[in-house]
TORDO-143573 format. One line per field, with one value per atom (N, C-alpha, C): atom name; x, y, z. Coordinates in nm, 4 decimals. Each point is the difference from the previous one (the first is absolute). Layout:
<pts>
atomo: c(CA / ...)
px: c(X / ...)
py: c(Y / ...)
pz: c(Z / ...)
</pts>
This chain:
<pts>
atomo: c(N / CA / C / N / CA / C / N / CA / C / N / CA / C / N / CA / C / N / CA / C / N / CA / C / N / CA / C / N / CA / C / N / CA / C / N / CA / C / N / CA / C / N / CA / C / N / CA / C / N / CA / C / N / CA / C / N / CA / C / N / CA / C / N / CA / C / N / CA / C / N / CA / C / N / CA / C / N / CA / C / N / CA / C / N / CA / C / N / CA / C / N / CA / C / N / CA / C / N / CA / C / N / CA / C / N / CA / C / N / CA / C / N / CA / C / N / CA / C / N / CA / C / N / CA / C / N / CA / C / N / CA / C / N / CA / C / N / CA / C / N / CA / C / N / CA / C / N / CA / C / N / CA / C / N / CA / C / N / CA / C / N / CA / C / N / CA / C / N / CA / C / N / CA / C / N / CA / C / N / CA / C / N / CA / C / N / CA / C / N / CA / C / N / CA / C / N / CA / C / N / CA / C / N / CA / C / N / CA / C / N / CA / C / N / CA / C / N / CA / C / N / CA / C / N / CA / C / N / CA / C / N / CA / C / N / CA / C / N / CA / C / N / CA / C / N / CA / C / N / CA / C / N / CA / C / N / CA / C / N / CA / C / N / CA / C / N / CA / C / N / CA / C / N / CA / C / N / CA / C / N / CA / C / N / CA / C / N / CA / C / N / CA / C / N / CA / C / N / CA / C / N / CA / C / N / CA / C / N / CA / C / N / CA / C)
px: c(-0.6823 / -0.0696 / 0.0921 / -0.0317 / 0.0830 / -0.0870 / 0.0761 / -0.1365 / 0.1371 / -0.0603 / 0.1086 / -0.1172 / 0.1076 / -0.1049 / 0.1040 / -0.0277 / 0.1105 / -0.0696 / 0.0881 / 0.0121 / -0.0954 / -0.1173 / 0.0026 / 0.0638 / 0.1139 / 0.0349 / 0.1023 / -0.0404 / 0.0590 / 0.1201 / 0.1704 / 0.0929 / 0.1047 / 0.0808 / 0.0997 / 0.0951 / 0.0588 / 0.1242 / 0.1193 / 0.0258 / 0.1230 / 0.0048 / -0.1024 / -0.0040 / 0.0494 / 0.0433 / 0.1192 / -0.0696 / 0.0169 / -0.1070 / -0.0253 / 0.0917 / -0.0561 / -0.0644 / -0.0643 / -0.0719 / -0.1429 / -0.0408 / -0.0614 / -0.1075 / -0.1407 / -0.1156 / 0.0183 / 0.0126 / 0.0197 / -0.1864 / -0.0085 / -0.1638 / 0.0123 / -0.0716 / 0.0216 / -0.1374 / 0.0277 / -0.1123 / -0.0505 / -0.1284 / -0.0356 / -0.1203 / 0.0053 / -0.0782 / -0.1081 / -0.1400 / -0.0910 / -0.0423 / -0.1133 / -0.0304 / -0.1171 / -0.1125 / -0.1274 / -0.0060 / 0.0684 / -0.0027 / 0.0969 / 0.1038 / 0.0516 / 0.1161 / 0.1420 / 0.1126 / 0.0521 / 0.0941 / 0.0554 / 0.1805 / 0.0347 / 0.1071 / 0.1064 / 0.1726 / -0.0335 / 0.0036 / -0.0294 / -0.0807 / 0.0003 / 0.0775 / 0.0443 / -0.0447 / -0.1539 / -0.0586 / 0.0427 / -0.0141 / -0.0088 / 0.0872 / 0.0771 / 0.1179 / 0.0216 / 0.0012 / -0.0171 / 0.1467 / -0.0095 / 0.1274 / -0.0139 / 0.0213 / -0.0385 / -0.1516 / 0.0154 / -0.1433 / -0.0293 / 0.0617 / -0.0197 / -0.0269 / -0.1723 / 0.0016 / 0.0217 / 0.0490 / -0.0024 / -0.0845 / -0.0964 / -0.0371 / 0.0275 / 0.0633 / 0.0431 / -0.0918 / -0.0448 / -0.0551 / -0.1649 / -0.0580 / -0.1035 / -0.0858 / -0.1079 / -0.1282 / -0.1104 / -0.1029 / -0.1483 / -0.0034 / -0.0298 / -0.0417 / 0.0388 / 0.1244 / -0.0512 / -0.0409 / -0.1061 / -0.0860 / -0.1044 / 0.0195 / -0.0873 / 0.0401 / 0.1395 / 0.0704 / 0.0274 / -0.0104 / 0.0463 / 0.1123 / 0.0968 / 0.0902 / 0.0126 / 0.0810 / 0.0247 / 0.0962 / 0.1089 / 0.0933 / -0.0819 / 0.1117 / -0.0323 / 0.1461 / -0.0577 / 0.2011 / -0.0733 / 0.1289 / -0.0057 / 0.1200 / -0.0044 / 0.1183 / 0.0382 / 0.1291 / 0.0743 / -0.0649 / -0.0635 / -0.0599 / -0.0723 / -0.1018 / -0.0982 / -0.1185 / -0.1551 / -0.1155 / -0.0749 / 0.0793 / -0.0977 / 0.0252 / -0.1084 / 0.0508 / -0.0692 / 0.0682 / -0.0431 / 0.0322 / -0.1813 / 0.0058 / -0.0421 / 0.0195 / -0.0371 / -0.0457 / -0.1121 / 0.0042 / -0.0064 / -0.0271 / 0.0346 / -0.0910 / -0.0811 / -0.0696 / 0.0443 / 0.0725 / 0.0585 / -0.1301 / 0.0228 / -0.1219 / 0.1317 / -0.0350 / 0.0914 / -0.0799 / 0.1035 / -0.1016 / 0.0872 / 0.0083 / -0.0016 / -0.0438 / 0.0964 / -0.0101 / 0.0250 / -0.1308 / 0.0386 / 0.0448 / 0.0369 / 0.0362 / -0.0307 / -0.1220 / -0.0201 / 0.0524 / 0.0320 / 0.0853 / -0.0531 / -0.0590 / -0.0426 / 0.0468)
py: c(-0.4046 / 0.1188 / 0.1173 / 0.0872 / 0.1122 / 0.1538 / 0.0655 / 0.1157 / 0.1077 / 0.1103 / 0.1116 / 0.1456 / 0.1284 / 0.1077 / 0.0999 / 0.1497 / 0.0589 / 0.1795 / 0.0677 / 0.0588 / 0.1194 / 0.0691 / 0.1353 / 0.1020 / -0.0287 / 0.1532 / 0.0647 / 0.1566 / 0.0433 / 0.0532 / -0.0405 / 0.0447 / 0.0588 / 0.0941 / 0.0548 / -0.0882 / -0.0046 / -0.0246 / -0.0308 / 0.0879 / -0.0278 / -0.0512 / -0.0015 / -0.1316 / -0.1031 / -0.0465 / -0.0968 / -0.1224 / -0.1266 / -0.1155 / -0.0396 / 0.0113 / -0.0319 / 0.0562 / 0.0982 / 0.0852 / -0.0105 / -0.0795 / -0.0277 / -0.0745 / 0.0279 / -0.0807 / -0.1747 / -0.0940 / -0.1357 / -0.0888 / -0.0763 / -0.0347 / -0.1614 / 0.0097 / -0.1179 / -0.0967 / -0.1041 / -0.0635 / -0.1393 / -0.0361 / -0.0609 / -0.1372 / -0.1049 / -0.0933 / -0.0843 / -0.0245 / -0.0498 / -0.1115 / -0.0736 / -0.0985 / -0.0172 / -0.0009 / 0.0518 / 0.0539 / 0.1432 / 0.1153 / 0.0101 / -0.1474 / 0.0163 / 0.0069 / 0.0932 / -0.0397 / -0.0605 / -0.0421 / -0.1266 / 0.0209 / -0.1315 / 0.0399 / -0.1337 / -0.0135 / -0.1417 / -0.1019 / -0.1349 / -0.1156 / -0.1077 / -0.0206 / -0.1300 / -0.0021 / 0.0524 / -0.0375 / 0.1707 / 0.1085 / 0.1312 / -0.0046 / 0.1006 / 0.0872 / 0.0997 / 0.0898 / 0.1566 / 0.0423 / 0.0753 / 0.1071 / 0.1389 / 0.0865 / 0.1286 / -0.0005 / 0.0012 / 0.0235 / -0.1786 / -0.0816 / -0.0967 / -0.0848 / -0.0768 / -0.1390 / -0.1245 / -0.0668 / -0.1628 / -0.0794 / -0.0894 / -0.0814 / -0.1711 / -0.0761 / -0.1450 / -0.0614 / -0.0787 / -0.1064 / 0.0227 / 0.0398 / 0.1019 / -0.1612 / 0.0214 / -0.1942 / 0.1134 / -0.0983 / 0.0207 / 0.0858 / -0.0273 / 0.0681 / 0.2069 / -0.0018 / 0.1233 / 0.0630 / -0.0579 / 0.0685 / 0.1066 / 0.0474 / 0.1781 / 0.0567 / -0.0142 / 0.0654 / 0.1590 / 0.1186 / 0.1255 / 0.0354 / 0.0189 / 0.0655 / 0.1419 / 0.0953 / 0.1162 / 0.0609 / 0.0966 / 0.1201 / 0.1082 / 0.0211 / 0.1673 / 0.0706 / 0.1145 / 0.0588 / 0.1135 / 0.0999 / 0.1119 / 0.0513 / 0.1448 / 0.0746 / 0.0151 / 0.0095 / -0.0322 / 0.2260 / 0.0096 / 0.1143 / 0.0828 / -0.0709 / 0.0205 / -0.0282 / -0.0305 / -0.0554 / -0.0394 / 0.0001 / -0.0423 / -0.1175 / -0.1417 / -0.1411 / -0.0080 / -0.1201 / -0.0534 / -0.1274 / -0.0616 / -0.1725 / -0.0396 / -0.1485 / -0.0656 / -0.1206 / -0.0759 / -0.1198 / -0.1169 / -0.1237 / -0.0990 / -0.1300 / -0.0482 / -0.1234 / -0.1176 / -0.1427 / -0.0800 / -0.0751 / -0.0885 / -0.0876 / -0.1227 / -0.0805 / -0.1362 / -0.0977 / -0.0483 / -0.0669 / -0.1563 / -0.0640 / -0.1552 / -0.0949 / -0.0993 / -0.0726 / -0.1508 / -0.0884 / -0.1088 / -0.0882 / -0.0564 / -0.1681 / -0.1364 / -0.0448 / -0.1329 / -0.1162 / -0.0861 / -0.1143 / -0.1383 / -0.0580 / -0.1373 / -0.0999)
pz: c(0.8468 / -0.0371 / 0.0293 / -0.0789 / 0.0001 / -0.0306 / 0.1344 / 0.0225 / -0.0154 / -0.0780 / -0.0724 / 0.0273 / -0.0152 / 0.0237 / -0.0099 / -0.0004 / -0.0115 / 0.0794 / 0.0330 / 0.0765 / -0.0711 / 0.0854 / -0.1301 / 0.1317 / 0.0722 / -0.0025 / -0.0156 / -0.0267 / -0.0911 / 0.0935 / -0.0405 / 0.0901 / -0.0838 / 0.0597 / -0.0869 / -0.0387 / -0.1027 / -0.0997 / 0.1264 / 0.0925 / 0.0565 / 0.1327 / 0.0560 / 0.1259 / 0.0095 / 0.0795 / 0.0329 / 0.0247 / -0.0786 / -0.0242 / 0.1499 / 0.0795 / 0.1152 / 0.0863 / -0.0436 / 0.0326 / -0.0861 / -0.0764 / -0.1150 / 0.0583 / 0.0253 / 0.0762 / -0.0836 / 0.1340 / -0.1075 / 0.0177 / -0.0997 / -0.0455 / 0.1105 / 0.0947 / 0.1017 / -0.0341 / -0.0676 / -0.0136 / 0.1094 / -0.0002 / 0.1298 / -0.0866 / 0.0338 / -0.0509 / 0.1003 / -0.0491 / 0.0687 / -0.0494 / 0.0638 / -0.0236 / 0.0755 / -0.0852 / 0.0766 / 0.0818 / -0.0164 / 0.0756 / 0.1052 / 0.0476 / 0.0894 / -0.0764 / 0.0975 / -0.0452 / -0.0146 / -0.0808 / -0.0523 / 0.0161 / 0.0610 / 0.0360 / -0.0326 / 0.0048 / -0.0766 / 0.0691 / 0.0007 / 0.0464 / -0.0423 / -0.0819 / -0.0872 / -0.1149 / -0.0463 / -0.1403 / -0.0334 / 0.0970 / -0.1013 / 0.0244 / -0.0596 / 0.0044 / -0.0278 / 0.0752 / -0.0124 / -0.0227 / -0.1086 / -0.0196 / -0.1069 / 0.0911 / -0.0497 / -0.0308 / -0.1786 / -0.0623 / -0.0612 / 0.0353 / -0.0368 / 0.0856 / -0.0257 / 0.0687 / -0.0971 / 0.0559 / -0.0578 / 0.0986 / -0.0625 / 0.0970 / -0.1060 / 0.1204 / -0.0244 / 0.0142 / -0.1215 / 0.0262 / 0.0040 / -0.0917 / -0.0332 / 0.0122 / 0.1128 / 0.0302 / -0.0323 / -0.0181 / -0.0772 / 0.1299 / 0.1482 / 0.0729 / 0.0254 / -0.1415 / -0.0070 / -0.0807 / -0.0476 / -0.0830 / 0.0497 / -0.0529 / 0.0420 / 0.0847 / 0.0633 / 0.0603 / -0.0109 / 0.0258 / -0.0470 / 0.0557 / -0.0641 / 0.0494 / -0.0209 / 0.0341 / 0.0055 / 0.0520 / -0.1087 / 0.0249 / 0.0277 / 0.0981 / 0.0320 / -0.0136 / -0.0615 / -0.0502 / 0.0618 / 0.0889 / 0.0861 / -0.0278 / -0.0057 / -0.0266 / 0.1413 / 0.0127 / 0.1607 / 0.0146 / 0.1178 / 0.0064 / -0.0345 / -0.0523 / -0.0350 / 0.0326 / -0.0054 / 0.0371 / -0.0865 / -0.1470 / -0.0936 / -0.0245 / -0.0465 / 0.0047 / -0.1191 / -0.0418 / -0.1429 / -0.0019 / -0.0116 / -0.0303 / -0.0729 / -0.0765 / -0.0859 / 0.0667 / -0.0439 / 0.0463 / -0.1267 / 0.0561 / -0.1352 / 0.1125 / -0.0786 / 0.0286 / -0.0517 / 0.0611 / -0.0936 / -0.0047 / -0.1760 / -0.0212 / -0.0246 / 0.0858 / -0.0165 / -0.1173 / -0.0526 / -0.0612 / -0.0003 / 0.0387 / 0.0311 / -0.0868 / -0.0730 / -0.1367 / 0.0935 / 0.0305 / 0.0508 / -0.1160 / 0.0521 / -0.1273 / 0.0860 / -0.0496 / 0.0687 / -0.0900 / 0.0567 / -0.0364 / 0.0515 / -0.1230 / 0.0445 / -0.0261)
</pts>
């Protein structure tokens, strides 16, 4: 998954990029932080999770993107619906 967002503020033309507020994003997992652990993998605005089992179904996850100095937050969340194709074999 991939969580994107963009800055609204408004800065002059000649500021020096490193000086430039950077967008720090943060990932949850029923509300708790998520950090990586073998199945997620957190980087930046991107999680991957390995190896996606029925048991996470209805899972919510959630970005939160924050402008580095600021107090305003902005989240999205996403509910996975697993859906699981058995094949029985007789």
């Amino acid at each position: 998954m991939t969580c994107s967002t963009r800055s609204t503020t408004i800065l002059p033309d000649n500021i020096p990029s490193d000086l430039k507020p950077i967008m720090e994003y943060r990932w949850q997992r029923d509300n708790k932080n998520l950090t990586n652990d073998g199945r997620h993998i957190v980087s930046d605005n991107t999680l991957t999770i390995d190896k996606v089992q029925r048991q996470d179904n209805k899972i919510t996850y959630r970005c939160i993107a924050q402008e580095s100095g600021s107090k305003l937050k902005r989240s999205k969340s996403l509910t996975l619906d697993v859906r699981c194709k058995y094949i029985v074999r007789v």
